[in-house]
N, C-alpha and C positions, 0 to 999 in steps of 0.2 A: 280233858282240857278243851276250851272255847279257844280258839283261833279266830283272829280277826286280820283278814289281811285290806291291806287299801290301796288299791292302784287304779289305773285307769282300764286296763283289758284286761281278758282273761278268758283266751281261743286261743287255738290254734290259727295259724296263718300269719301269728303276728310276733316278733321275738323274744321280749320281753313278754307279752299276752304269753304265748308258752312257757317258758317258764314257770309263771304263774300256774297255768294250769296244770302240769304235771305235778307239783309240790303240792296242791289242792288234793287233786286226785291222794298222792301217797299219805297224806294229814288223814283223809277220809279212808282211807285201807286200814289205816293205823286204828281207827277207831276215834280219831278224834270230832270238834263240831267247829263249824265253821262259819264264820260272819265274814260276807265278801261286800265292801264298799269300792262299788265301781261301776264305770257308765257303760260297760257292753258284759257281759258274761255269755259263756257256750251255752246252751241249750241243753245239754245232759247235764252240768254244773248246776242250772239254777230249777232242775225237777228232781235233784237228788235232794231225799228227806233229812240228809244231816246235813243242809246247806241252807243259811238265812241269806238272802240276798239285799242288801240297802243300797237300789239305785242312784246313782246322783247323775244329772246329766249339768253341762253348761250352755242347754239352751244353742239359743242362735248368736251367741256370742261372737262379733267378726272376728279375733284374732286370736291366735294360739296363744299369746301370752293374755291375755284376756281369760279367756275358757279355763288357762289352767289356777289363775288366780280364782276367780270362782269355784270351782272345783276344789281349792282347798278349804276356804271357808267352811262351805255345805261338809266338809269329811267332819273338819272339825266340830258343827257343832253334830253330826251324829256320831262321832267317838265320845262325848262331852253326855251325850243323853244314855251313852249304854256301856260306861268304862266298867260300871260294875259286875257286868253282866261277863268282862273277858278277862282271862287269863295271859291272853298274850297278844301284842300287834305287831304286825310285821307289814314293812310301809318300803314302796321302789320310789327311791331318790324322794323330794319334796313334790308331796302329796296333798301336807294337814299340813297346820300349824301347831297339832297336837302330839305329844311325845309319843315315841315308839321303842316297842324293847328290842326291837332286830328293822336294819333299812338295810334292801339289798340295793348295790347300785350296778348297772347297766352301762352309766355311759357319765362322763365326767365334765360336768360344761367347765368347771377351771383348767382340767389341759384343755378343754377344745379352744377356749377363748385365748389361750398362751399359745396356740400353736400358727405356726406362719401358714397355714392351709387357712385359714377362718376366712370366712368369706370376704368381711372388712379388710381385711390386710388384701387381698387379690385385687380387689377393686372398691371404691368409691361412688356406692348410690343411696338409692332410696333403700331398696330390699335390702342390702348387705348393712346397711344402720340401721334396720329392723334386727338382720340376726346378729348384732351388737347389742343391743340394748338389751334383743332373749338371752342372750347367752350369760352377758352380765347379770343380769338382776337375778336368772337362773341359779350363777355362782353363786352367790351371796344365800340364797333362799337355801339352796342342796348344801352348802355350808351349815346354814343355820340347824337346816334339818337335821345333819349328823351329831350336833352337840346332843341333839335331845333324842337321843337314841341310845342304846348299852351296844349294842355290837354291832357292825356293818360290814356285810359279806359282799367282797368281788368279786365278780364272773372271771375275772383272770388275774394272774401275776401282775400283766402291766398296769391294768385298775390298780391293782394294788398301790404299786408304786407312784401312781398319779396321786391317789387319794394321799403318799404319805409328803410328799414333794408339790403339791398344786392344792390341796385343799388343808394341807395341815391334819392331817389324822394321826393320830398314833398307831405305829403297826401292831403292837398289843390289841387297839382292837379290831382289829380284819382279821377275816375267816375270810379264805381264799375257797370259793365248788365253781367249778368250770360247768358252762353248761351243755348239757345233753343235746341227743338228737335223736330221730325218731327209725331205729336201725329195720323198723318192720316197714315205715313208707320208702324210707332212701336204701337201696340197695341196687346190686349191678344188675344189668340184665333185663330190669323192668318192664324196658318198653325196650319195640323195636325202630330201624331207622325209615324202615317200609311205614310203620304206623303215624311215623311222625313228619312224612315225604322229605328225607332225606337221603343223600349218594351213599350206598355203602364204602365206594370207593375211595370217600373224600375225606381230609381230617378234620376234625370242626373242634376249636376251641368256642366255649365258653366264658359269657360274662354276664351276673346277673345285679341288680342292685336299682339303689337309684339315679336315673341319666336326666336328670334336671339340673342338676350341680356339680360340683367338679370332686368334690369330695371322695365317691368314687374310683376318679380316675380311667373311665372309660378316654379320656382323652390320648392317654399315656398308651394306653393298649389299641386303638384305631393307630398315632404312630409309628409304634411296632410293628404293626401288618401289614402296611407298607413298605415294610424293608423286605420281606418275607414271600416267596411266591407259594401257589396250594397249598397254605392254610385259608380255613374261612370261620366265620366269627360269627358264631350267635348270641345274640344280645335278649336278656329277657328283661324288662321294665318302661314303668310309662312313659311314652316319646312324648307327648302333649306337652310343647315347651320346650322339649329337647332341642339342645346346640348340633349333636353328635351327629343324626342322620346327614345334615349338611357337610359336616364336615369331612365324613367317610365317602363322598360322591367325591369333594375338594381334595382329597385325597388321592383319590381315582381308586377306590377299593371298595366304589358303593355296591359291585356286584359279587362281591365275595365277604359281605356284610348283611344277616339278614333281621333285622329289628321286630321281634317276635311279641311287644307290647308285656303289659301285665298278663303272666302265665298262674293257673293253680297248679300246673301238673308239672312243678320245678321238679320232680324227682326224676320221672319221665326223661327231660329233657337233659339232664346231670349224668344220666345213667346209659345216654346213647352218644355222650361226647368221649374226645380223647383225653381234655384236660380241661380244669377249668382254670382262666385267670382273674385275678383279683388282689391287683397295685393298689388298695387305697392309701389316701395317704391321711387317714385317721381310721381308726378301727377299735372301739374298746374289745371286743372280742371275735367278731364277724362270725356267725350261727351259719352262713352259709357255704364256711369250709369244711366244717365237721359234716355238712347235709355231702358236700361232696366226698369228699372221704368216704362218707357209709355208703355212697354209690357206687365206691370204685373206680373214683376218676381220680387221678394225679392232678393236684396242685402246683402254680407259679402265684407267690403272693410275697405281699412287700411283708416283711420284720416288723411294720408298724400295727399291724393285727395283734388282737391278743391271742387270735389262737395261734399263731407263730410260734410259740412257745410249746405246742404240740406237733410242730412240726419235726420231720427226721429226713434225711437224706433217700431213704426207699420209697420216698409216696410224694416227697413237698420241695420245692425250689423255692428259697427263700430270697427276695429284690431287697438290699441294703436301703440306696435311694430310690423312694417311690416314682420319681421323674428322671429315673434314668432310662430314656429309651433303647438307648444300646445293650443295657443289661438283661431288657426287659426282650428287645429281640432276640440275642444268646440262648436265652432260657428258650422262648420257646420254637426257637431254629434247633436246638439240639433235640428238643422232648421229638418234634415233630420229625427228625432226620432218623429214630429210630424204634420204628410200631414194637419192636419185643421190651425194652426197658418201659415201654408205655404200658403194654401188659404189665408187666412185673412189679412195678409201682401202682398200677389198679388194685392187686391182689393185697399190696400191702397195705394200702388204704383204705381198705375196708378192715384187716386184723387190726389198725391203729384205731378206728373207729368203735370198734367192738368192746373196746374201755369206755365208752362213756354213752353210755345207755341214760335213755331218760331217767327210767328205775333208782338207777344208780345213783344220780342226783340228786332227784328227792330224797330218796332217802337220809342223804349227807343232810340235807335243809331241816328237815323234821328232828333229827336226831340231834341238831343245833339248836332247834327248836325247846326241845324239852329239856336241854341243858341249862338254857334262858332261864324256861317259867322255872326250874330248879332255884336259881340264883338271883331272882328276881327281885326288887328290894325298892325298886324309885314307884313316883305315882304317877298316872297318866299324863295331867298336865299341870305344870306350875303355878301354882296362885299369883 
């Protein structure tokens, strides 16, 4: 079978990009061949000889809602020159404007734009009527794209239930595969705190993501650590722009705060903490509790994750409201008041982890896969 996938990445480093690439990887163990339409691919992906690569790029395009309009165009008309050539396409969220027999979605711009976090509802500018406009038109487009698809897989339960409650989907057709993580980079023990000039003595929660925006919620977690004496906070993601730094001095906890920028060695640093936190307060699945989990680090994170839904009382603290500071203190005044429960929850977050293997994933995708081209019956695209 010819597989044709279309998205924009497809590396590692990137969430959806992985994704992507381990399902690639398991289609090509399988035996199958593969047409990748996309504007970045890994380097072993695109010298593997059962791999066609059709780069699309959008240029110097200035805006992200710009680029990715362009970018469907260009798929479409190279799905358009070479439908006959595939068996099956598989498309993340709106990509083309050409039909697809399987769309995985990621991330849901109908909850985000309905949800009271959205940037426009926080505040009234320039930028936040920008991501108004993306978010809407996005709707509408990741809408569109699902009608012209047969089956649409969510990375979690709560996808799910967004797509059946904010985008109109029928749950007939959602296939729910949670996705994996990488148990051979994230594990405990990795690194030391000598390697990484840290106190052995000291407790160091974790926060990793993006601190441009509130979304986040680094804001809610600086709060918290101001109620709290000896904890300290490591922050991994780009300050450039960042509110937070200032705020954690205004706080008076700028020195038990240390802003560690864009890291590659998140395992490293996951795997030499006590716990990691992570209140957002949007989350279609968040990939980087599972990375902790397979480290061995105890979890505090808000219910609005999707991977909350994997969470259990031995490994994870789950925050009701994202902006409840006081909740968000409790949690992690009790994790920190006792180093052996912190063990003991390390240990089990890694066996919770140990369920969802990249492997394992793909596999689940592939095997959906060829259930598809089984049942397969529509034409690419519509006259």
């Amino acid at each position: 079978m010819k597989i044709c996938f279309v998205t924009h990445k497809v590396r590692k480093g990137d969430g959806q990009g992985r994704v992507n690439y381990e399902v690639i990887l398991e289609a090509l163990r399988q035996g199958h061949e593969v047409m990748i339409i996309s504007s970045e691919l890994s380097e072993d992906l695109a010298r593997h000889p059962q791999v066609e690569w059709r780069r699309v790029s959008a240029g110097r395009v200035p805006t992200e809602l710009l680029r990715n309009q362009l970018f469907a165009i260009r798929t479409t008309f190279e799905l358009l020159a070479r439908k006959r050539q595939l068996d099956l396409i598989v498309v993340n969220g709106f990509v083309t404007y050409a039909r697809s027999d399987i769309n995985c979605i990621h991330f849901v711009h109908s909850a985000w734009l309905a949800s009271r976090y959205h940037p426009f509802r926080e505040r009234k500018s320039l930028s936040s009527l920008y991501q108004w406009v993306y978010t809407g038109l996005n709707r509408y487009l990741e809408q569109h794209a699902m009608k012209r698809t047969s089956v649409v897989v969510a990375v979690s339960e709560r996808i799910r239930q967004e797509l059946i409650r904010d985008a109109g989907i029928g749950g007939e057709r959602i296939a729910v595969i949670w996705n994996g993580v990488d148990l051979q980079e994230f594990y405990p023990e990795r690194a030391t705190r000598a390697e990484l000039q840290l106190e052995d003595d000291k407790l160091y929660a974790l926060f990793a993501g993006d601190i441009k925006s509130s979304r986040k919620n680094l804001d809610t977690v600086l709060k918290a650590l101001s109620n709290i004496q000896d904890v300290h906070l490591l922050v991994v993601g780009g300050t450039e722009g960042s509110p937070y730094p200032k705020m954690a001095a205004e706080l008076g906890i700028g020195s038990r705060v240390r802003f560690l920028g864009y890291r590659t060695n998140m395992a490293d640093w996951m795997s030499v903490s006590d716990m990691f936190v992570y209140p957002s307060r949007y989350e279609p699945f968040a990939l980087v509790l599972l990375e902790a989990l397979a480290a061995g680090t105890p979890v505090i994170a808000s219910r609005i994750c999707g991977a909350a839904d994997l969470f259990a009382d031995e490994f994870a603290v789950g925050i009701d409201d994202p902006d409840d500071t006081e909740a968000l203190t409790e949690a992690i005044r009790n994790l920190a008041a006792d180093r052996e429960r912190l063990r003991r929850m390390g240990i089990d977050a890694r066996n919770a982890a140990l369920q969802h293997s990249w492997s394992g994933m793909a596999a689940q995708y592939v095997s959906l896969m060829e259930q598809a081209a089984v049942r397969k019956s529509v034409p690419l695209v519509e006259s």
